[in-house]
N, CA, C and O of each residue as an XYZ file, in Angstrom:
328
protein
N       5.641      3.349      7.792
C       5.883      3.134      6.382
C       7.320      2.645      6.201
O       8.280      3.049      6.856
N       7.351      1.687      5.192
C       8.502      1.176      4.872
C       9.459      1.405      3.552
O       8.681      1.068      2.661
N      10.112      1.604      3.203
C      10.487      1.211      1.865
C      11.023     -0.150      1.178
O      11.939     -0.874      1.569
N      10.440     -0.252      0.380
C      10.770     -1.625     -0.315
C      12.558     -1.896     -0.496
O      13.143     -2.931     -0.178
N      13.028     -0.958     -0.944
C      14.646     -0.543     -1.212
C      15.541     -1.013      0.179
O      16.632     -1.580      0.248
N      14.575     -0.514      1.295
C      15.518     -0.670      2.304
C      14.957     -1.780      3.282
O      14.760     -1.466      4.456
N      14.712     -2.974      2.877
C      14.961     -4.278      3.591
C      14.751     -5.131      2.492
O      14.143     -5.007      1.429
N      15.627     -6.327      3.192
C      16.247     -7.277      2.390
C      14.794     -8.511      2.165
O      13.809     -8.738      2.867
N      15.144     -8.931      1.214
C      13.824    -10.354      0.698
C      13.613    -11.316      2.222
O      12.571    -11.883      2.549
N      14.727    -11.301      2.890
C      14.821    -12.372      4.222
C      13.851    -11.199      4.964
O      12.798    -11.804      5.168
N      13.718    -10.048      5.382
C      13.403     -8.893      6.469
C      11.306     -8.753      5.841
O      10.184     -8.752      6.347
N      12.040     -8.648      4.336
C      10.370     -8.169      3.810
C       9.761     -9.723      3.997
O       8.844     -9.651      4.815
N       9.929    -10.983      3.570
C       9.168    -11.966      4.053
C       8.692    -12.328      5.368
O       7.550    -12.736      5.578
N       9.911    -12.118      6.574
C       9.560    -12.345      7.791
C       8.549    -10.850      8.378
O       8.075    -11.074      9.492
N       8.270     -9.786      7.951
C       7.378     -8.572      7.967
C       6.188     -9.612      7.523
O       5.753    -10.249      8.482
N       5.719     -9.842      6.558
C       5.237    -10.356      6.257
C       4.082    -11.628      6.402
O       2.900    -11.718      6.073
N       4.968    -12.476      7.010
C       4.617    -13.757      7.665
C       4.236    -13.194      9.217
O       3.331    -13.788      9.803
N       4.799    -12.245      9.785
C       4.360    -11.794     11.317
C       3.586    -10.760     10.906
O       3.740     -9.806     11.669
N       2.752    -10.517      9.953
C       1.947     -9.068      9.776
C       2.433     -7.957      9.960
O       1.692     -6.975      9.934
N       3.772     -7.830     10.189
C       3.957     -6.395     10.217
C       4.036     -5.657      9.324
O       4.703     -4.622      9.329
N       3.293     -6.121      8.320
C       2.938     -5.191      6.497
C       1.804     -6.271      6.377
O       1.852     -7.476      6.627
N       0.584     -5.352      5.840
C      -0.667     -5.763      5.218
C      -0.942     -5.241      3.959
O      -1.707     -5.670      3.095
N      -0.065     -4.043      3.964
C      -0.475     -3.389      2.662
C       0.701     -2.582      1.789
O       1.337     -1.705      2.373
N       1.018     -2.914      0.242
C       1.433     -1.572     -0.250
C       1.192     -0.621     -0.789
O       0.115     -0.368     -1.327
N       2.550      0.371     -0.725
C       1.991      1.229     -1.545
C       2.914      1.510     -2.947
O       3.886      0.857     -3.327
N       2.053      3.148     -3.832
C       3.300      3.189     -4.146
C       3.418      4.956     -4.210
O       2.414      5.627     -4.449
N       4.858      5.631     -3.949
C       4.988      6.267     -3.229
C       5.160      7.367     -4.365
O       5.679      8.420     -3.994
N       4.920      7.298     -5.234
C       4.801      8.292     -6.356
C       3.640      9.034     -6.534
O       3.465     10.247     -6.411
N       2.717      7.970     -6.900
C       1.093      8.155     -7.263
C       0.367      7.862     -5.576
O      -0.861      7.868     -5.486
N       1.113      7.651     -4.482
C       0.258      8.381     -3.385
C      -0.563      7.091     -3.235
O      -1.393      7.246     -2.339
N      -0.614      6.087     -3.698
C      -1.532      4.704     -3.388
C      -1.484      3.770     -3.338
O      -0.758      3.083     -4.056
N      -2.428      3.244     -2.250
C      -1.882      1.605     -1.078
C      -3.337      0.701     -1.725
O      -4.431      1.112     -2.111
N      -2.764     -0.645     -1.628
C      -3.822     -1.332     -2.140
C      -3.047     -2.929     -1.064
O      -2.091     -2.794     -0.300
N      -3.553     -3.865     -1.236
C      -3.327     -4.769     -1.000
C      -1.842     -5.804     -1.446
O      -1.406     -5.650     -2.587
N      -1.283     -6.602     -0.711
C      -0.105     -7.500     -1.276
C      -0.222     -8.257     -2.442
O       0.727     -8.741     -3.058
N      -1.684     -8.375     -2.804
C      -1.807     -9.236     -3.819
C      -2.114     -8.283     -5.111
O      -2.114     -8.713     -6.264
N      -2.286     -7.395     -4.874
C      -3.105     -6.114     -6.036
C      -2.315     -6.667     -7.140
O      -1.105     -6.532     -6.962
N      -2.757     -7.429     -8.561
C      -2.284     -7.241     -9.907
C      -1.002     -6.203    -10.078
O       0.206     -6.407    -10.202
N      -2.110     -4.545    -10.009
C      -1.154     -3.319    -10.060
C      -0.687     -2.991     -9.182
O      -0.601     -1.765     -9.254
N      -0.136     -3.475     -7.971
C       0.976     -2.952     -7.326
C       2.167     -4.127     -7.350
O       3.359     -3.821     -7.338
N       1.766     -5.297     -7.380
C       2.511     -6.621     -8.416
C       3.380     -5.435     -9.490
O       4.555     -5.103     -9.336
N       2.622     -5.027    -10.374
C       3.751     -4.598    -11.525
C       4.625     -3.203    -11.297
O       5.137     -2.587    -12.232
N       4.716     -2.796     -9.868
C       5.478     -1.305     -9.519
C       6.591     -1.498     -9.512
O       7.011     -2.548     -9.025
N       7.387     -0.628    -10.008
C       9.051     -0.200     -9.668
C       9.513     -0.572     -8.113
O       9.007      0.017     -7.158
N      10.321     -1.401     -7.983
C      10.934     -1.681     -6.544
C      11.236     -0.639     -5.726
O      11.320     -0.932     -4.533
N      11.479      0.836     -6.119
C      12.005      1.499     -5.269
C      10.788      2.864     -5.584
O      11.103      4.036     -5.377
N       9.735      2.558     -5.979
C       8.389      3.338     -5.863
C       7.506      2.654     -5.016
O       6.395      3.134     -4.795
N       7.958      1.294     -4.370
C       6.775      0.621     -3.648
C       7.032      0.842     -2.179
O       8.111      1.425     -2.075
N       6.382      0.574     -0.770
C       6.383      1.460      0.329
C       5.202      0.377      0.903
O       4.223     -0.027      0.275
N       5.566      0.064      2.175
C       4.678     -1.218      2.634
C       4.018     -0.103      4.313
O       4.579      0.787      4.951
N       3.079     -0.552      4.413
C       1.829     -0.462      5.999
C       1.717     -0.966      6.297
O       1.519     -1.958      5.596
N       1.657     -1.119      7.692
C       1.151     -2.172      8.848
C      -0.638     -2.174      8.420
O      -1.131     -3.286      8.237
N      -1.387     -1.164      8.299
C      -2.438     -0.936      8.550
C      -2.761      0.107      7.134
O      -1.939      0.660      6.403
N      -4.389      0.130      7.067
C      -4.870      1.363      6.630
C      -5.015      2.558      7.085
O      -5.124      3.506      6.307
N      -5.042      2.719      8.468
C      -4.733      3.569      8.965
C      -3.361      4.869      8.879
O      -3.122      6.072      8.780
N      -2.669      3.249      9.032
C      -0.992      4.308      9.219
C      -0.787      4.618      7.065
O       0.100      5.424      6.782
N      -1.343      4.176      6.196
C      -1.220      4.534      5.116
C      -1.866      5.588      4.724
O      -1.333      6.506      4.101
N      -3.469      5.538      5.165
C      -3.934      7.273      5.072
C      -3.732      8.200      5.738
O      -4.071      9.340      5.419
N      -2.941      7.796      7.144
C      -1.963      9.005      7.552
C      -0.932      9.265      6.740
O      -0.676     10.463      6.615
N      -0.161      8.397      6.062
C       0.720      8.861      5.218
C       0.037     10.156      4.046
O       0.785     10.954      3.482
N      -1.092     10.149      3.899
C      -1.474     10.855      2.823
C      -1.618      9.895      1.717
O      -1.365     10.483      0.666
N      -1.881      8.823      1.545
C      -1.876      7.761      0.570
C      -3.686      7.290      0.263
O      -4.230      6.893      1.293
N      -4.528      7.304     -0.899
C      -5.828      7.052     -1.103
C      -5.142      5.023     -1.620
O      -4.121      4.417     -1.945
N      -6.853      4.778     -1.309
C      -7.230      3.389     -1.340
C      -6.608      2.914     -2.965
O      -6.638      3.830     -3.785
N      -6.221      1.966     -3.315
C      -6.493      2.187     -4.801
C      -8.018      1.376     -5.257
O      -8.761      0.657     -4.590
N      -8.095      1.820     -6.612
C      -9.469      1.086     -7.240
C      -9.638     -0.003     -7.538
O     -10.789     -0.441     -7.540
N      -8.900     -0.555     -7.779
C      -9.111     -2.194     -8.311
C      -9.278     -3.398     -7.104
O     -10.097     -4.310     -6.988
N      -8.121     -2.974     -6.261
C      -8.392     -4.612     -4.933
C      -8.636     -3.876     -4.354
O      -8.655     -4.521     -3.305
N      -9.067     -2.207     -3.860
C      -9.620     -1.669     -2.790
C     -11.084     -1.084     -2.855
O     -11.408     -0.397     -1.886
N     -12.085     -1.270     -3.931
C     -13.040     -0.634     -4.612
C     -13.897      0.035     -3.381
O     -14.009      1.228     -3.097
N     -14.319     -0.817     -2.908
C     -15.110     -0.466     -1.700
C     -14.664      1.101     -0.727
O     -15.323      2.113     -0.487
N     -13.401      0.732     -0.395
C     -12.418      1.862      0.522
C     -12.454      3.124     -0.619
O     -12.621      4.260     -0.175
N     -12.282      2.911     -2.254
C     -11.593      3.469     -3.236
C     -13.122      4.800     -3.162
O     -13.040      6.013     -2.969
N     -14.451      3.891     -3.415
C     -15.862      4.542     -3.709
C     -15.864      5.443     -2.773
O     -16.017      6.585     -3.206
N     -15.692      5.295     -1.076
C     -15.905      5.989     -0.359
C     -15.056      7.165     -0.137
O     -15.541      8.192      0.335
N     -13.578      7.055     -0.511
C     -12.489      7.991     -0.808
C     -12.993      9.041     -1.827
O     -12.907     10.256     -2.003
N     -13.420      8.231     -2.263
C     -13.611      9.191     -3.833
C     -15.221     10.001     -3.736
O     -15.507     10.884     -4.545
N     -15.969      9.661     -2.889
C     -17.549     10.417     -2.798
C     -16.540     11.278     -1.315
O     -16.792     12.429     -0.959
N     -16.003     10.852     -0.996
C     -15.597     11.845      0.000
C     -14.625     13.119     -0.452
O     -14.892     14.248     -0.040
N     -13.767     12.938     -1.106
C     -13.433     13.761     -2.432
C     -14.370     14.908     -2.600
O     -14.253     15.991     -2.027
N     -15.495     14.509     -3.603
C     -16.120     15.018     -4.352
C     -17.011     15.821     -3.739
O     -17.415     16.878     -4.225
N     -17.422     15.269     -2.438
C     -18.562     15.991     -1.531
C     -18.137     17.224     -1.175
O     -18.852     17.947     -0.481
């Protein structure tokens, strides 16, 4: 996990362009969604938190979000509830 705060626009683009972030998050509300997500587009710079993987984000303790993750989000959430 990364923080957005602590690398520079040159560090977070080249992450980026070499995949070493696929996903953010945000580190308040506990949830990772995609680079393109609308709502993680509109997060506070220093509430957002980048993953290599889904993996290393639900090890963080972080759920799918609902909107660009629905699929991941349904199964989080019946897994929840079960």
């Amino acid at each position: 996990m990364r923080l957005h705060q602590q690398l520079t626009s040159q560090e977070l683009h080249s992450l980026i362009k070499a995949k070493g972030i696929t996903l953010a998050g945000n580190r308040k509300l506990k949830i990772y969604g995609t680079l393109q997500c609308k709502s993680g587009k509109r997060m506070k710079k220093e509430n957002r938190v980048f993953f290599l993987n889904y993996i290393e984000a639900k090890s963080a303790g972080y759920r799918p979000c609902g909107l660009c993750l629905r699929d991941l989000y349904n199964s989080w959430k019946v897994g929840i509830t079960s």
